[in-house]
C-alpha positions as CSV (number, residue, x, y, z in Angstrom):
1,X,-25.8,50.3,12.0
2,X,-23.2,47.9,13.5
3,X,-21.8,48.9,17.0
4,X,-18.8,51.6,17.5
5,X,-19.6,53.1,13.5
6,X,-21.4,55.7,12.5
7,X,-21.8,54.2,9.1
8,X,-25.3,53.5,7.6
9,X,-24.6,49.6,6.8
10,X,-28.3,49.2,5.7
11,X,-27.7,51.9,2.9
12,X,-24.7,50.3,2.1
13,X,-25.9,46.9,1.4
14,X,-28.8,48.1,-0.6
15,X,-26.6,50.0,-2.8
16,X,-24.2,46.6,-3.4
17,X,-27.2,44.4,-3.5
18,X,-29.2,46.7,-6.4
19,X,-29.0,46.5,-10.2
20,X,-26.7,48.5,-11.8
21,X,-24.3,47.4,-14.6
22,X,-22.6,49.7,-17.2
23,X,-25.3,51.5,-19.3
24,X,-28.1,50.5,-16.5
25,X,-27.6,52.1,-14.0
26,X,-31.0,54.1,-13.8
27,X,-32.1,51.9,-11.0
28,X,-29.2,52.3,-8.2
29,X,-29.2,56.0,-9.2
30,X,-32.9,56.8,-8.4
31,X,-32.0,55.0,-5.1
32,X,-28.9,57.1,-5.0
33,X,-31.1,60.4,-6.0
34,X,-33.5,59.5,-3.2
35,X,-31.0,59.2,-0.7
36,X,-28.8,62.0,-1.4
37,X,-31.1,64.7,-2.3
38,X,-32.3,64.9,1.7
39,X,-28.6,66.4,2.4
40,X,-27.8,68.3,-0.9
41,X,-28.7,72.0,-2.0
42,X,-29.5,71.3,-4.9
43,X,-29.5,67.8,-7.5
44,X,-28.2,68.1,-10.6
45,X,-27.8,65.7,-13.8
46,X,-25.7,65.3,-16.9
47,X,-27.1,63.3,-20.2
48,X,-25.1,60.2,-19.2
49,X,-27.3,59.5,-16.1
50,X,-24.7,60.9,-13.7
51,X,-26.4,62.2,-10.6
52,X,-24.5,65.1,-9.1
53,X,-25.2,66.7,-5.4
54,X,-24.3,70.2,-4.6
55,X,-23.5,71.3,-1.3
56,X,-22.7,75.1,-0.9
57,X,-21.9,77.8,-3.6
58,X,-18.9,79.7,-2.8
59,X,-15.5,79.4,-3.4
60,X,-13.5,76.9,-5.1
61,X,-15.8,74.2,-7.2
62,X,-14.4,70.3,-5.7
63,X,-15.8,67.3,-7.6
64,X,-15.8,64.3,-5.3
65,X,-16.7,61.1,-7.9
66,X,-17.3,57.4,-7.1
67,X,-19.0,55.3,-10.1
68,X,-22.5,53.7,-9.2
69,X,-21.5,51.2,-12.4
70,X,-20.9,47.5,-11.8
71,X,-19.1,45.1,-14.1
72,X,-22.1,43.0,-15.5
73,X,-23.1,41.2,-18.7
74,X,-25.1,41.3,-22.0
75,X,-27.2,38.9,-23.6
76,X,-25.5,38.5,-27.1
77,X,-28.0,35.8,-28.4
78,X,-30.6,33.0,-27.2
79,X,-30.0,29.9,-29.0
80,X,-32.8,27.6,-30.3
81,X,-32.4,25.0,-27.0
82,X,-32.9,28.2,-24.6
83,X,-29.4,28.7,-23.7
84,X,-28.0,32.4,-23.5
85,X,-24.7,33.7,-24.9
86,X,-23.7,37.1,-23.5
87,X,-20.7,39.7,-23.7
88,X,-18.9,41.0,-20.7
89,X,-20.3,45.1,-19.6
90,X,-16.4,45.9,-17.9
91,X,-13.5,43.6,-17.2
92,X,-13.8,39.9,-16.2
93,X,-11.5,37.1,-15.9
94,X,-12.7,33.8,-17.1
95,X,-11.3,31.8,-14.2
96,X,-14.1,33.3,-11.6
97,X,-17.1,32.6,-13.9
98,X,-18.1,28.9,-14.2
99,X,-21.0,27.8,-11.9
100,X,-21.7,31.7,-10.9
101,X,-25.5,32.5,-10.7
102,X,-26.2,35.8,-12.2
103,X,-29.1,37.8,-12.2
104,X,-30.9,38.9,-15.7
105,X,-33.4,42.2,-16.1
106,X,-35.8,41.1,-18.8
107,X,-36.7,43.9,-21.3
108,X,-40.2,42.4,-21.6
109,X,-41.2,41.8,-18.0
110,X,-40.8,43.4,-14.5
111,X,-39.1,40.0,-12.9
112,X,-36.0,39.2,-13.0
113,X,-34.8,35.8,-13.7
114,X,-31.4,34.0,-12.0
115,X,-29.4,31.8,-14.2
116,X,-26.3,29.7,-13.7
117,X,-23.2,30.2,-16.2
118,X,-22.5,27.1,-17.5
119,X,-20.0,25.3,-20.3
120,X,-19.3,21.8,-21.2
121,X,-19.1,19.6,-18.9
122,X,-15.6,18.4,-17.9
123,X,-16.6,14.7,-17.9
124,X,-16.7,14.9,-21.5
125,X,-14.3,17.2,-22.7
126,X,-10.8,15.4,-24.2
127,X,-8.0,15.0,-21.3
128,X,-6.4,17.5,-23.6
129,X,-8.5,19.8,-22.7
130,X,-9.5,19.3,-19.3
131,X,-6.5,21.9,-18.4
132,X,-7.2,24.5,-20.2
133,X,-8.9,27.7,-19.3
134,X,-12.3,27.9,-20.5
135,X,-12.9,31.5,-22.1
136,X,-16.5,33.3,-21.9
137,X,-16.8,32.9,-25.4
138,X,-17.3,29.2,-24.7
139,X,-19.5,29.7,-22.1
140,X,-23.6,30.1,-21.2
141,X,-26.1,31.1,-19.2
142,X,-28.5,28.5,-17.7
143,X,-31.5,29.3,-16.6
144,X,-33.5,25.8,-17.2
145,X,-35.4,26.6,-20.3
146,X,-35.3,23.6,-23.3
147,X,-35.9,26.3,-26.2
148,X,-35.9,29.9,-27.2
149,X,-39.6,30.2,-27.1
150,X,-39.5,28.9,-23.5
151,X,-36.6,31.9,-23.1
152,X,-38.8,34.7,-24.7
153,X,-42.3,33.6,-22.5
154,X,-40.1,35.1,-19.8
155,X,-39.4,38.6,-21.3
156,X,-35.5,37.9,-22.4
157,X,-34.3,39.3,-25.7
158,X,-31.2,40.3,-26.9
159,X,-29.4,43.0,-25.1
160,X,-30.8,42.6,-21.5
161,X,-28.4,43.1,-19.0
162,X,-27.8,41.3,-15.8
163,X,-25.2,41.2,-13.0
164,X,-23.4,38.6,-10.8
165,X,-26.0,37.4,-7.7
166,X,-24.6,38.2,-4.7
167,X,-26.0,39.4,-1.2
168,X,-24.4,41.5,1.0
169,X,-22.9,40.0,4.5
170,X,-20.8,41.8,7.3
171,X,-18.5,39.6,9.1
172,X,-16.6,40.2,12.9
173,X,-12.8,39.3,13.3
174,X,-10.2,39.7,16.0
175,X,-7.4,41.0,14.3
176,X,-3.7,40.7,16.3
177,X,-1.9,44.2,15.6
178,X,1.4,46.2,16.3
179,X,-0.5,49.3,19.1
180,X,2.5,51.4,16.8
181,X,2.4,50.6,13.4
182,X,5.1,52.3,12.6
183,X,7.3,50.6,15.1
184,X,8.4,47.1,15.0
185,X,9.2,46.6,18.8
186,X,5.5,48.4,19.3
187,X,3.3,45.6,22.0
188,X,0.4,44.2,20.0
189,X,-2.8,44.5,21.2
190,X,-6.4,42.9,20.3
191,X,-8.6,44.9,17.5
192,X,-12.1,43.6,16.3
193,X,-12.5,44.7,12.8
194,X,-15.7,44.7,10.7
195,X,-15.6,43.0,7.3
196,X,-17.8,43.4,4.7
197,X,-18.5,41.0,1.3
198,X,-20.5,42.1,-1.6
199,X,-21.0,41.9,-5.2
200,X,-20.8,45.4,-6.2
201,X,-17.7,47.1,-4.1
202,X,-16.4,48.2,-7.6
203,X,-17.8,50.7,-7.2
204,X,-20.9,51.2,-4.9
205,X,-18.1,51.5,-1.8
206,X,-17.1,55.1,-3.4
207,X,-20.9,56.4,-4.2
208,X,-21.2,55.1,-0.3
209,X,-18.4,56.9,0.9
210,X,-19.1,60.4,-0.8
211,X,-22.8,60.1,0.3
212,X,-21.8,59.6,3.6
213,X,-19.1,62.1,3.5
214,X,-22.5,64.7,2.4
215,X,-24.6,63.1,5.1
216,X,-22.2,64.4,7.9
217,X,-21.3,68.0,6.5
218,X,-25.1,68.4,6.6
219,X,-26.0,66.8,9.4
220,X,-22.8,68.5,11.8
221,X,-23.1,71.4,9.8
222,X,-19.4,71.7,8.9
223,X,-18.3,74.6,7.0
224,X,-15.9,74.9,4.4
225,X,-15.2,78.4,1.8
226,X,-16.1,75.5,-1.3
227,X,-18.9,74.8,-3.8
228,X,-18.7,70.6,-3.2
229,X,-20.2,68.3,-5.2
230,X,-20.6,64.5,-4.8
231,X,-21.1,62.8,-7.9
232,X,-22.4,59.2,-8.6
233,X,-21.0,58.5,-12.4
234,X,-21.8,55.9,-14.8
235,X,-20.3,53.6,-17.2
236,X,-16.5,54.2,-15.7
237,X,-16.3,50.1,-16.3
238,X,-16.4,51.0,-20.1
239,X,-13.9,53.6,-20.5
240,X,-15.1,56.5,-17.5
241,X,-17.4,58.3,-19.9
242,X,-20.2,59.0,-16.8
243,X,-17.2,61.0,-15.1
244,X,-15.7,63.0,-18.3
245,X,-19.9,64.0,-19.1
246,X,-20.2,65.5,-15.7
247,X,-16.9,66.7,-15.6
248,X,-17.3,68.9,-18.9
249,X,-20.6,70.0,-17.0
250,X,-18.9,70.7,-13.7
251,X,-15.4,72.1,-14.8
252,X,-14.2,71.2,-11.3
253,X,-11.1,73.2,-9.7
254,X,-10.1,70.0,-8.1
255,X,-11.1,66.1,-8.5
256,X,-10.9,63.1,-6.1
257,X,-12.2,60.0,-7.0
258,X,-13.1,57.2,-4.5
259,X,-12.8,53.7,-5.5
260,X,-12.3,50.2,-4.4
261,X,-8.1,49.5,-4.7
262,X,-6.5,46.3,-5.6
263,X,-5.3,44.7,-2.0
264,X,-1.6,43.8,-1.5
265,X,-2.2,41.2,1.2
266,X,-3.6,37.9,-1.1
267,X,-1.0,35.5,-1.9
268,X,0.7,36.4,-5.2
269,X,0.0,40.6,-4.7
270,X,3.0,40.9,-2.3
271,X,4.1,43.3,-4.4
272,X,1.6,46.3,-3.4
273,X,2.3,48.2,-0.7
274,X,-1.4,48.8,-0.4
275,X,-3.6,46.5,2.2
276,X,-6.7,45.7,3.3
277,X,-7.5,47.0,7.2
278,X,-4.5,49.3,6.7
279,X,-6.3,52.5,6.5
280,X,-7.7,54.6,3.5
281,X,-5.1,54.4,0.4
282,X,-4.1,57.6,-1.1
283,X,-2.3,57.0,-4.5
284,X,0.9,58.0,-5.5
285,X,-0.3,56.9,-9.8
286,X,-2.0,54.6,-11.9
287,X,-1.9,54.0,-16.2
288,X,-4.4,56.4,-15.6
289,X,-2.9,59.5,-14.2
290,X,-0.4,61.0,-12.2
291,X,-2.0,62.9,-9.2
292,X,-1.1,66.5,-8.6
293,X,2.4,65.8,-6.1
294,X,0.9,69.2,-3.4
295,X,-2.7,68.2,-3.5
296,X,-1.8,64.9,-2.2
297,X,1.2,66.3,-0.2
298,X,-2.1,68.2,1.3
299,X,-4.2,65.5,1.9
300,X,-1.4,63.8,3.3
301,X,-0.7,66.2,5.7
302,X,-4.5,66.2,6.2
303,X,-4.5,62.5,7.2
304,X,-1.7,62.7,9.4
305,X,-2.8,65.8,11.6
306,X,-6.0,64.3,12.1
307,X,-4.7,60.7,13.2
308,X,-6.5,59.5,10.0
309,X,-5.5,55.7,9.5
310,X,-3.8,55.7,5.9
311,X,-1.3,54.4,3.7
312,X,0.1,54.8,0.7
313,X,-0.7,52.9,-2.8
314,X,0.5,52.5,-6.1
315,X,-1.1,50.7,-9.4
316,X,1.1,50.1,-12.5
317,X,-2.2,49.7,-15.2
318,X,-5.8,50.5,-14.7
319,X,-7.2,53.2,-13.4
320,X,-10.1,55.1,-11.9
321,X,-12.5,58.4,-13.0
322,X,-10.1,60.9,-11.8
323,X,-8.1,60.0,-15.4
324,X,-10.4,62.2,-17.3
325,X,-10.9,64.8,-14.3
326,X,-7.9,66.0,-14.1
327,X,-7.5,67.2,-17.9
328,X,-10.8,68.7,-18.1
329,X,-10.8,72.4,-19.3
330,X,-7.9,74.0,-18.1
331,X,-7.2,70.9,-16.2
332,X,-8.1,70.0,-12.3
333,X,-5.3,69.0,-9.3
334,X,-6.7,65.5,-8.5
335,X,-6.1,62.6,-6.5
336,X,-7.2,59.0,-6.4
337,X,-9.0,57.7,-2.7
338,X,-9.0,53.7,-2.5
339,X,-10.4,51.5,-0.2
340,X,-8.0,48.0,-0.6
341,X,-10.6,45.3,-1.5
342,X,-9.7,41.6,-2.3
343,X,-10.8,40.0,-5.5
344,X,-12.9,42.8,-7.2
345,X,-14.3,42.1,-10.0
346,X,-15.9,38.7,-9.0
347,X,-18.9,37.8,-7.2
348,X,-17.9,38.3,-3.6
349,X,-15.1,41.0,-3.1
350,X,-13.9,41.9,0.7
351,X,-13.1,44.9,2.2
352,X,-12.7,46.1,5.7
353,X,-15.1,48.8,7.3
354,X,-12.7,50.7,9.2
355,X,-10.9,51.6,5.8
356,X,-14.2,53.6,4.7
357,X,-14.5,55.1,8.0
358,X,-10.9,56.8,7.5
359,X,-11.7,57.7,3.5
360,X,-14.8,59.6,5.0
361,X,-13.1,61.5,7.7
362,X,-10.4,62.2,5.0
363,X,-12.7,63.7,2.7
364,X,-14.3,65.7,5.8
365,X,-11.4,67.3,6.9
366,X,-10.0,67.7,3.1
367,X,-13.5,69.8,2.4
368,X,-12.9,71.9,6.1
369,X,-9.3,72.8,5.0
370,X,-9.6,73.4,1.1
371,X,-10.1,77.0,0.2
372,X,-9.4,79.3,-2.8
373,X,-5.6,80.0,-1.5
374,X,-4.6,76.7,-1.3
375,X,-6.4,75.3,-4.3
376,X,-4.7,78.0,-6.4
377,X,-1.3,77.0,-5.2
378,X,-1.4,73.3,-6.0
379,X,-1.2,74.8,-9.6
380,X,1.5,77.7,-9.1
381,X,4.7,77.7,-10.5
């Protein structure tokens, strides 16, 4: 743990730095199972590989979801000179591909293999087409074989997965900021901020953050009048079918889902309000959904009478696993919780500590305050 948090970074980076893309997740969840089941009452599992922890079993029942899924790949075919084509597993854009080392799970051995993502060369391609954006449908993985025998002796057949390699890093900064935010004429003062890169932010920050949100209800022994469970979904990347199977199984009274959010402070994003190191985002919509207006006029209030660092965000497309929990069964008030991250859905995405500390404090006081009077009258008319 890194000084002045209370957050385990070592669990953290294991989580980004394991194997887990869309459809194969089996090996971050047994790490997640392992983990969580010390601080839950009880574990339990849909038939999607979801891995849901209970804790308490009273009151109104809150489903807290991040996705343990990351965007990854599929081998499509190994050609007869031992180069691999594959199909995306969730969204990539072809500009952050070329010369990226991924990271292959044979089906026919237990060691994984690293290969490069290649395409022809530039040196030889028409000026014509030297401009151009090369699509993934163009594109290869490398991994320094001269045949598909040469492929196969290593265990790779069609339909193995693999996922961008990446480690996990922290990095200290001094960051100059307004002691007011809120007040332009405020003095500035000095803070040193904790950021953190990894592969797999989308979205091992939100399994992190309800783990750790379970970790100190147990350990402080915080009570709250609710049945809470922290769920760790799969395949959201491919159209958020982990968090509708465990949804159907929970039939939640309310939903939040944690995610990385797209950061407003890159050049070109001006136009989100949302930023990174501005505190925990709570969003107002995505294509997704529109969150119940009182539940987050209640977290809201939540954040603010708590001095929890937030802000708020908005996303015109995309979305995140509370789309299909909040129209399961009779339907279920929820709300989306977003940590800004730059350049998800890449190798190396960025994100800033002190965000996560405020989602988990958010979520803490949220499960304190929640009870079967106030859940009732998000829904009241």
């Amino acid at each position: 743990m890194m000084n002045g948090t209370t957050l385990d970074l070592k669990l953290l980076e294991q989580l980004c730095d394991a194997f887990g893309p869309s459809g194969f997740e089996h090996e971050v969840q047994r790490m997640v199972r392992d983990h969580g089941s010390k601080f839950a009452d009880q574990v339990l599992y849909d038939r999607m590989g979801s891995v849901v922890f209970q804790k308490g079993n009273t009151g109104p029942k809150i489903m807290i979801a991040g996705h343990v899924d990351e965007i990854g790949f599929v081998i499509t075919e190994i050609n007869k000179n031992g180069f691999l084509k594959f199909h995306q597993l969730g969204g990539w854009w072809d500009q952050t591909l070329l010369a990226q080392e991924v990271l292959i799970r044979p089906s026919q051995s237990d060691e994984k293999v690293i290969g490069v993502i290649g395409a022809t060369p530039p040196h030889i391609l028409p000026p014509d087409a030297r401009n151009k954006v090369v699509t993934k449908d163009k594109m290869y993985i490398d991994i320094g074989c001269t045949s598909k025998e040469e492929v196969e002796e290593l265990g790779i057949r069609v339909g193995d997965p693999a996922v961008p390699y990446a480690l996990f890093r922290t990095m200290k900064r001094k960051r100059k900021e307004k002691k007011d935010p809120d007040n332009k004429d405020s003095e500035e003062v000095i803070r040193e901020v904790t950021v953190a890169v990894a592969k797999a932010f989308d979205d091992r920050i939100g399994v992190f953050i309800a783990l750790e949100t379970l970790r100190r209800l147990s350990e402080e022994g915080i009570d709250h009048p609710n049945t809470v469970y922290f769920v760790s979904t799969t395949q959201e990347e491919v159209g958020l079918r982990g968090a509708r199977t465990a949804a159907q199984m929970l039939q939640p009274d309310i939903g939040f889902a944690v995610d990385v959010d797209i950061s407003g402070d890159v050049p070109g994003a001006e136009g989100l309000v949302q930023k990174m190191g501005k505190g925990v985002s709570i969003s107002a919509g995505d294509g997704s959904m529109i969150p119940n207006p009182r539940l987050r006029g209640f977290v809201l209030d939540i954040a603010e009478e708590n001095d929890i660092r937030h802000q708020p965000a908005f996303l015109k497309a995309g979305g995140t696993d509370a789309g299909v929990i909040h129209i399961t069964g009779m339907g279920a008030p929820s709300l989306f919780i977003g940590i800004p991250t730059r350049h998800i859905h890449s190798h190396h995405s960025i994100l800033d500590l002190s965000d996560v500390e405020n989602a988990i404090s958010l979520l803490v006081e949220t499960v304190r305050k929640l009870d079967a009077e106030t859940v009732k009258s998000f829904t009241q008319i």
